[in-house]
N, C-alpha and C positions, 0 to 999 in steps of 0.2 A: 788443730787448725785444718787438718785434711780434712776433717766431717765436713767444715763449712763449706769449703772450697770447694769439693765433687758436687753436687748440690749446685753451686753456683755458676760452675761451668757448666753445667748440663744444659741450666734454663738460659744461659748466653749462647751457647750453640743453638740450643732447638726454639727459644723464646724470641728471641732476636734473631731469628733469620728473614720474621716478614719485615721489620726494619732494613734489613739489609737487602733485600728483593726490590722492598720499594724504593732504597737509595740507590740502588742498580737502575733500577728503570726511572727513577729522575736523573742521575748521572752526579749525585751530589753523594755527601759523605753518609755514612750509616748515624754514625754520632748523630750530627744536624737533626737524623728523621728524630732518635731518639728524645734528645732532648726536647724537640718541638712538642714529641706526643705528649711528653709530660709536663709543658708551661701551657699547654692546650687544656690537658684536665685538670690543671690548679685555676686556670682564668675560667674555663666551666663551672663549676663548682662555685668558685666565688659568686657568677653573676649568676648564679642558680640561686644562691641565699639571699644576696642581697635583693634579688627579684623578689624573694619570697616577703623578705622583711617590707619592702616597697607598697605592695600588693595588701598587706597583714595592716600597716597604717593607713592605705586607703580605705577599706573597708572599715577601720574603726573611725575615720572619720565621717564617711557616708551614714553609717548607721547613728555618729551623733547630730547626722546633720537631717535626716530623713528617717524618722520615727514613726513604723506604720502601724497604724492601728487595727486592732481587728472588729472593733462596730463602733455604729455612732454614738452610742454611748457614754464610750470610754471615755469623751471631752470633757 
């Protein structure tokens, strides 16, 4: 159990000290910044996919809706 724990304590002192800077200089708890940072990079992320996926059905329906041709021919 001690392997994990040195390890873990290290990256909470030296990992989380800019959490703890920045909750110094808002004057709020360290926890708070944490937690924020990280429902910040879950709701990122989400709306990064779902943008993706948004964007993926737009285009597949532009190109069913608007089929360009490359000469007159092709009609």
């Amino acid at each position: 159990m001690n392997v994990i724990y040195k390890p873990l304590l290290y990256f909470q002192k030296r990992g989380f000290y800019v959490c703890q800077r920045i909750a110094d200089r808002l004057g709020i708890r360290a926890k708070v910044v944490r937690t924020s940072f990280m429902y910040l990079t879950f709701v990122t992320v989400g709306f990064g996919f779902a943008l993706y996926l948004f964007l993926a059905f737009w285009m597949r329906i532009k190109d069913m809706l608007y089929t360009k041709r490359s000469s007159v021919f092709d009609l």
